[in-house]
Steps between C-alpha positions, in 0.01 A plus 500: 500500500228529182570407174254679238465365169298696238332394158261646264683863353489553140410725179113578476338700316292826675154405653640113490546340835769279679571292816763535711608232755684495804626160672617484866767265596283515868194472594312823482317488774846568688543850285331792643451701162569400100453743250651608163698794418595618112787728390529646172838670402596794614233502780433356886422160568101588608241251670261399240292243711590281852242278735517452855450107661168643616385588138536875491598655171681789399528656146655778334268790373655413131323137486200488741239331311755321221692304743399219761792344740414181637625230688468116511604319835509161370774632197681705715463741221391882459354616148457850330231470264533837248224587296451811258876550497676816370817601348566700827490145700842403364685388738750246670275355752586385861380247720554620890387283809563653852521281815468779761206808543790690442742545204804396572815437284521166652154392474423594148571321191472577109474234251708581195275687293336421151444728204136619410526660151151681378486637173259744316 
């Protein structure tokens, strides 16, 4: 079992930035994958960033080169640093850690989401 915790949403203005944060109630070094997922209403929950134990990164094509995921060992913590953001990057945003290579219902967990609000 993972508890996810996230911090950081809020209302920015366009081009402004923000910092997301994602704390594991593990160590996460045991969790396969992390990443974070956004879902804006009326439309699919969609992988916006996620990071692998062995450092590989994944982004979508919507925020390569505004967005950086990183993690911090020490903190147990992932972070989603958003630069240059847009109206279009409104969003509830997701934290997700998987356990296994695979996904699987009962090694994946979702923290509870918090609001990013960008206005232009």
């Amino acid at each position: 079992q993972v508890q996810l915790v996230e911090s950081g949403g809020g209302l920015v203005q366009a081009g402004g930035s923000l910092r997301l944060s994602c704390a594991a109630s593990v160590r996460i070094s045991s969790i396969y994958a992390m990443g974070w997922y956004r879902q804006a209403p009326g439309k699919e929950r969609e992988l916006v960033a996620a990071i692998t134990g062995g450092g590989i990164t994944n982004y979508a094509d919507s925020v390569k080169g505004r967005f950086t995921i990183s993690r911090d060992g020490a903190k147990n913590t992932v972070d989603l640093q958003m630069n240059s953001l847009k109206a279009e990057d409104t969003a509830v945003y997701y934290c997700n850690a998987r356990r296994g290579i695979v996904a699987l219902t009962a090694n994946v967990y979702w923290g509870q989401g918090t609001q990013v609000t960008v206005s232009s």
